[in-house]
N, C-alpha and C positions, 0 to 999 in steps of 0.2 A: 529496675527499668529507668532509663534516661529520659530526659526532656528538652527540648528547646522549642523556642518559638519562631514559627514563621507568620512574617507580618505580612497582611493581604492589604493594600488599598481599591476595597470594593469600587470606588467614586473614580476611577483612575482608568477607566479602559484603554489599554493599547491597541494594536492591529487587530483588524480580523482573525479569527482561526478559519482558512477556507474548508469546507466538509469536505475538501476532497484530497486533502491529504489523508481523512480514509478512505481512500479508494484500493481498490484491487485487482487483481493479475491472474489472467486466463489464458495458456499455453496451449496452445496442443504437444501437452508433454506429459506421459503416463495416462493416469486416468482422470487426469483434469478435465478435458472435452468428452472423453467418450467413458463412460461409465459413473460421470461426475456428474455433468451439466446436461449431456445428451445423452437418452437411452434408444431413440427413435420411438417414431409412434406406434409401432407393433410390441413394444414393449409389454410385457406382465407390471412394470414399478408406476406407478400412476405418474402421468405425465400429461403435458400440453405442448400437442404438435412437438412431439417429438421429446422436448424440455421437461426435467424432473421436475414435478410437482415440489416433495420437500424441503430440496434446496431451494429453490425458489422462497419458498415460504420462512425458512430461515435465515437466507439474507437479506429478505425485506425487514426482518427482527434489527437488524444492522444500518436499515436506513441509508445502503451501500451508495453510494454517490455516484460514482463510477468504474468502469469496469475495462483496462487493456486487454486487448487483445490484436491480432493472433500470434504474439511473442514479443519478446525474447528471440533467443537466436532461431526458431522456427519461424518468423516473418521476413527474415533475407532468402529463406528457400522456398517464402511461401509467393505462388501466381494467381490474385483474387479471381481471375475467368476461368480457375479449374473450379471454385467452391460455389458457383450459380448456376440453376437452371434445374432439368430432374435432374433428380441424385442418381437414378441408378444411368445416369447417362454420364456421370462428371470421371473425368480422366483421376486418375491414382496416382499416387507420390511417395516416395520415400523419405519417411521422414529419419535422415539421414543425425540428426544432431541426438535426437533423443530415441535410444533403444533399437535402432534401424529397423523401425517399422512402417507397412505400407499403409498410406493415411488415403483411406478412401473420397474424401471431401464430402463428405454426409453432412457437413459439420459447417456452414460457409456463412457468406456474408448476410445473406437474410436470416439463416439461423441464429447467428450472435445479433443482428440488428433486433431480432424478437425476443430473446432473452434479455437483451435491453430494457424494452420496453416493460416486460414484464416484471422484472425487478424493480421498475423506477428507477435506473440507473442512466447517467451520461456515458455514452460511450469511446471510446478513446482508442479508435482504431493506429499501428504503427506497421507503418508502408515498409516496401521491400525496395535496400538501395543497395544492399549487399550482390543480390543476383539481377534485380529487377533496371527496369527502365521509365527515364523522366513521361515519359507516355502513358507507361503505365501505372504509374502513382497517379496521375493527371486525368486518367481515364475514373481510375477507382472511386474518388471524389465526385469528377460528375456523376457518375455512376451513384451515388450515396444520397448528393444534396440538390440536384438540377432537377427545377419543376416543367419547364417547355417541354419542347418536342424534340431536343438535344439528340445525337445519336444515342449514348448511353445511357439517360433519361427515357428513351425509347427501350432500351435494351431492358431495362431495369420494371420498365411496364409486362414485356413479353415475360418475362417471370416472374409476374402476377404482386408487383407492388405498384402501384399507383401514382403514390404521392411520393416524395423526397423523404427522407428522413433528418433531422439533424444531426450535425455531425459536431460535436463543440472542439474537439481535440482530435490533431490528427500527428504520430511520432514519424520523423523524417531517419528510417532506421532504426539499427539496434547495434549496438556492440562492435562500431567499425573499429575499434582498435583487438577486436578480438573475432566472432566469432562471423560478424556481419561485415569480414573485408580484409582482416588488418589491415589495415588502413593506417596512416601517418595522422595527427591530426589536421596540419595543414591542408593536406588534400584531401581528408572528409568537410573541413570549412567550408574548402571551397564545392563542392559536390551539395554540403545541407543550403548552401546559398543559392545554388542551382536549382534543386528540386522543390526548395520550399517556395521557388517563385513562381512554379509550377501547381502548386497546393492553389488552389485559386476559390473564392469565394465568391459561392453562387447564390443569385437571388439574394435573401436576407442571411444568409447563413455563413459565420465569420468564425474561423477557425483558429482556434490558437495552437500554434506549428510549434515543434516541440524538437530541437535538434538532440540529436544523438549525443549524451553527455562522458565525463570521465568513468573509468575504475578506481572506486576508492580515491586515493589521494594523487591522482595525476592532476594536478591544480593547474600543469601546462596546459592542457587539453581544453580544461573551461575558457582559458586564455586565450587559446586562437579559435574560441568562438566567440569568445565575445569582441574579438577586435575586426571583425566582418560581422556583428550583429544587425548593426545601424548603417550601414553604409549601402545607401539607399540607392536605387537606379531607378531607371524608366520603365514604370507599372508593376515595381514590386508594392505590395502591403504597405501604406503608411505608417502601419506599426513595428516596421522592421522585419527582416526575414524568416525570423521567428521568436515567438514569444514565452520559452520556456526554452532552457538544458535543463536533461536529466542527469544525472550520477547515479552508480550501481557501489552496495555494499553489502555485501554479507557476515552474518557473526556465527563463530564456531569457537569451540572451543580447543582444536588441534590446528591442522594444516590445509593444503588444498589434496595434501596423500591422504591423510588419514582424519577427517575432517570432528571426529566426535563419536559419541553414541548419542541417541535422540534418549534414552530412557535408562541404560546401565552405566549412569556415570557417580562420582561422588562429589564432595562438597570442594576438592580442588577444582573441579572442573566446572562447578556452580558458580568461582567465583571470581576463574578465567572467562566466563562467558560474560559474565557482569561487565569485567573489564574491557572485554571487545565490544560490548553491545555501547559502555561509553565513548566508544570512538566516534560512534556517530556523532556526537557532538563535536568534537575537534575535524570531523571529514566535514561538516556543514559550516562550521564558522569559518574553513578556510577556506572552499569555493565561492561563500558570500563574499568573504575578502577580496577576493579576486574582483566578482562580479559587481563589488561597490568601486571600485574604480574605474571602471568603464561607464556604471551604469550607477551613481547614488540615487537616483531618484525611482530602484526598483522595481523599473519599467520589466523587466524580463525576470522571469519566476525560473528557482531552483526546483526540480522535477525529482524526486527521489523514486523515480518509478519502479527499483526494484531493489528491496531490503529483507532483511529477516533472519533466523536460522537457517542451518544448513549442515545435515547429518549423514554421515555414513547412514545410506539406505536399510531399512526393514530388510533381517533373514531370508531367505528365500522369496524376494521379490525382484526382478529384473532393475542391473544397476543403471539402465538409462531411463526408472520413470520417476525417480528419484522420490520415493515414497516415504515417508518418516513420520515416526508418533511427534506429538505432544502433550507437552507437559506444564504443570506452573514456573518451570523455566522459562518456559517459550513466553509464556503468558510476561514473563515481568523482563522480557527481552522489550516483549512491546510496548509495556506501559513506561519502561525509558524513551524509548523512541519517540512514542509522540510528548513525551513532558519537552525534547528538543525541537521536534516541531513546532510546538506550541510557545516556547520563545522566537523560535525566529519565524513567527506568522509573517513577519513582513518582508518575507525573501520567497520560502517555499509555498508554494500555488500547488502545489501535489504531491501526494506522493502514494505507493501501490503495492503492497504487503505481496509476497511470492510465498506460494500462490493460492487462491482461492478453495478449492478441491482437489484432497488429495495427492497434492504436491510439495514438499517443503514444508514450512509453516502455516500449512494450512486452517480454514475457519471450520472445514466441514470434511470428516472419515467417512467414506462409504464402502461399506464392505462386500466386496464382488461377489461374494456366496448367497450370504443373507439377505446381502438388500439392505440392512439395517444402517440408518445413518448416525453419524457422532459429531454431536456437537463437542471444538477442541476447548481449552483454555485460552487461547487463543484467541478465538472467535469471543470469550464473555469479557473480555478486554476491550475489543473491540463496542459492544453492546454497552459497556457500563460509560462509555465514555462518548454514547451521542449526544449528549449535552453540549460538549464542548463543537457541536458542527456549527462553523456562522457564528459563532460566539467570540463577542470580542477578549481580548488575551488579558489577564492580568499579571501584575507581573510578583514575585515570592519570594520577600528578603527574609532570610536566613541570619537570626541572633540563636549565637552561641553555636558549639562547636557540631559539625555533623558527625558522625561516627564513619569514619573509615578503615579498607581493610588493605594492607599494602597485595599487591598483585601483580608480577610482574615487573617491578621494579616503580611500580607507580599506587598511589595510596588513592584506592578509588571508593567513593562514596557510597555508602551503603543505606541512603535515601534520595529517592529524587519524588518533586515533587511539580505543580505546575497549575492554571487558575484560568478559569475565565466567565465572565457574565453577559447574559442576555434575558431578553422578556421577566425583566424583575427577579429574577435569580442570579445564582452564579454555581460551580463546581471546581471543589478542589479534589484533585487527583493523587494519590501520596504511596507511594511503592516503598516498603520495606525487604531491600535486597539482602538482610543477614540471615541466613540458613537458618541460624537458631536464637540470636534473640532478641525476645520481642523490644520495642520502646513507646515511646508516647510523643506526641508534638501541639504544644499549643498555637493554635491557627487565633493569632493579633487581628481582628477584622475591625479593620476602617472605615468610617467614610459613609455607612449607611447600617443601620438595625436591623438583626437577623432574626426575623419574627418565627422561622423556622427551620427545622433542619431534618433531613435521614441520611442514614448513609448505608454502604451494604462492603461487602468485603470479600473477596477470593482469596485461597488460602488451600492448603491440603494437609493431610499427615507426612509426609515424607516431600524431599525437593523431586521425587521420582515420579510423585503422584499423575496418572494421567487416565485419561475418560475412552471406555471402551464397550462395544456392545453390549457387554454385561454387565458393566457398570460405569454407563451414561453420565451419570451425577457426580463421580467421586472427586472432582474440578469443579465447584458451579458457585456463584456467588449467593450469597445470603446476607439477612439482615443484619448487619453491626450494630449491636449494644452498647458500644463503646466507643459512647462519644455523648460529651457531658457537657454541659455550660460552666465557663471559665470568667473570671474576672477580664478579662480583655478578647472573650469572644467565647471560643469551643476549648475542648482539651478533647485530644482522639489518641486513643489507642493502636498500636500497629501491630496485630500479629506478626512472628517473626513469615520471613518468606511470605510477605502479603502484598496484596493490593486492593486499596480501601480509594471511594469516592464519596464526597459527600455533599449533598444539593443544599445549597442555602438559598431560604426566601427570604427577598429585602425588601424593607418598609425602606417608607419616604425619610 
């Protein structure tokens, strides 16, 4: 077993980690809205107003932050005056992007605003500028956060809400270079400068406008947003036209033909996924780049609204609901991903795991026969690292050599790790991506006495390993034994294919 050390300076707080880079992503895409999150209220699965009881109760386990919605490329087809009012009166739609199925609107804007609430979650609605009109974004908003007697504030009354709701985020689009326009970037600039001066901030409620960001590494596209960012007119926002681009990336371990298996793969494929999933790092530092020239004083937040795996669909399941297991692949997909969030706390303000239920990389399986739900690996990733929500970043020098494994023509590191402290603790996060063997790292803590410590560890038999109705647990964290007091702090253990967190309390 190898060793080295990473040096923590407890006493050193950097950026924020904002909690809302765990935030997450609610389509109406397969059976993410309807057999996911909505069962309706005539339902046999226990539920509130309509809203599944267990999910519920297990992403409040998550402390989920916030929640997009109604897409992805479903919010450029989507018309919020078809999803209010009674349901069995609201007109029907084709949801034409995913599976060409007819989408009743059962499912609409006071149903997500109550799911909302119910989770404890910010909601992060993303308007329609693909199909829709500046009127209409402009209406939805009043419609959301206007307390008078406003037309649509009246509207919003006659369908039995009351009060406004808040609204903290609201995405101008979706995928205008693809799915929500093709669109040029120039002329989506100029279109997000248009609408978002339209996004208007009612009474006390100030929204942060969120422009439609790049594909991956189109670093152009962040560029002619940000060069009409600030350039300010008469009665725009004094904080500029909008206050967040997002960027879209996904990691797979094939192509966009032949994208993967979620669960029949081997250890070549375990360790091309590794390698794509460290892209993200190199897609994030290079949109900052961008956006520190325009903007060094990180006035305007990097939005990573949609990330994650992404697999050739489950057997005999319809290939537009894009259904897919996981597994402690997926799991140590994610625990890379926010170890890069988590350095560049001081750019990214979001970001939104695809998707929620049963979609993708999902946190929670429900199975349409049984009923039975599954918590993924995925989801205890997610769980073991609320610690770091609001928690200032530390930052984790790395003495002596990490163990890498060449991939692809590039030698990608087979630990990442990542730090941060608040309310007299701190948490180190430490992912061991080698399939088979284990190591060890000593954690150098500076700067303040670690009067305490636990840690816990996820981990499987096999890289295939993944959690299913009839066995729930075979992915689930546990207590870690290993992990011992060292001459210059801790010494922890990594099972191979692991991820291990450990809470340190600090004396004065």
């Amino acid at each position: 077993m190898s060793s080295l050390t990473a040096v923590i300076n407890l006493d050193l707080p950097g950026p924020t980690i904002s909690r809302h880079v765990y935030g997450h992503f609610a389509e109406h895409l397969g059976r993410c809205i309807y057999g996911g999150f909505w069962v309706g209220e005539d339902s046999e699965v226990p539920n509130v107003r309509g809203i599944r009881s267990d999910v519920v109760e297990a992403l409040r386990g998550l402390k989920i932050p916030n929640l997009r919605w109604p897409g992805g490329c479903f919010a450029d087809d989507y018309h919020w005056r078809d999803g209010i009012g009674p349901r069995d009166q609201r007109p029907r739609m084709v949801n034409s992007h995913w599976g060409d199925v007819v989408e009743d609107n059962s499912f609409g804007t006071h149903e997500f605003m109550d799911l909302c609430e119910m989770l404890g979650a910010e909601p992060y609605v993303n308007g329609n500028v693909g199909s829709g009109t500046v009127r209409e974004m402009s209406e939805w908003v009043e419609y959301l956060t206007r307390s008078d007697d406003s037309p649509m504030a009246d509207l919003r009354r006659a369908n039995g809400r009351d009060e406004p709701w808040r609204l903290p985020f609201f995405g101008i689009g979706n995928e205008p270079w693809g799915c929500g326009g093709n669109m040029s970037a120039e002329h989506y600039a100029d279109l997000a400068r248009q609408y978002a001066t339209y996004v208007r901030n009612h009474g006390g409620n100030a929204v942060y406008k969120i422009a439609a960001g790049a594909n991956a590494d189109d670093y152009a596209w962040t560029e002619a947003l940000m060069k009409v960012s600030q350039k300010l007119g008469c009665g725009c926002d004094p904080r500029g036209f909008f206050q967040g681009i997002s960027m879209h990336y996904y990691t797979m371990s094939g192509d966009w033909s032949v994208k993967g298996h979620a669960t029949a793969f081997d250890t070549d494929d375990w360790y091309v996924t590794m390698r794509r999933a460290h892209k993200m790092e190199e897609l994030v530092r290079g949109h900052s780049n961008v956006m520190d020239a325009y903007d060094p004083e990180h006035r305007i937040g990097l939005v990573v609204d949609e990330w994650g795996t992404w697999w050739d669909v489950e057997e005999g399941t319809n290939p537009g609901f894009l259904y897919q297991q996981n597994t402690l692949r997926d799991a140590l997909v994610a625990s890379t991903h926010f170890d890069t969030f988590h350095r560049y706390a001081h750019r990214i303000s979001m970001a939104n795991i695809a998707q929620t239920v049963n979609v993708l990389q999902a946190m929670i399986l429900t199975d349409p026969d049984s009923g039975a739900l599954v918590l993924t690996p995925t989801y205890h990733v997610f769980e073991m690292n609320t610690g770091h929500h609001d928690a200032s970043s530390l930052a984790v020098h790395v003495k002596g050599e990490v163990p890498t494994r060449e991939v692809e023509g590039k030698a990608v590191p087979m630990l990442s790790m990542s730090a941060s402290t608040k309310d007299g603790t701190a948490l180190v996060s430490l992912s061991n991506l080698d399939a088979d063997a284990p190591t060890s790292v000593v954690l150098d803590l500076r700067g303040a006495a670690v009067t305490g410590f636990d840690a816990r560890v996820l981990t499987a038999p096999t890289i295939q390993t993944h959690n299913s109705p009839d066995h729930p647990d075979a992915v689930a964290p546990v207590v870690h034994d290993g992990v011992r007091r060292h001459a210059l702090g801790l010494e922890v253990d990594l099972p191979a294919r692991s991820y291990t967190t450990v809470r340190l309390e600090l004396g004065l």
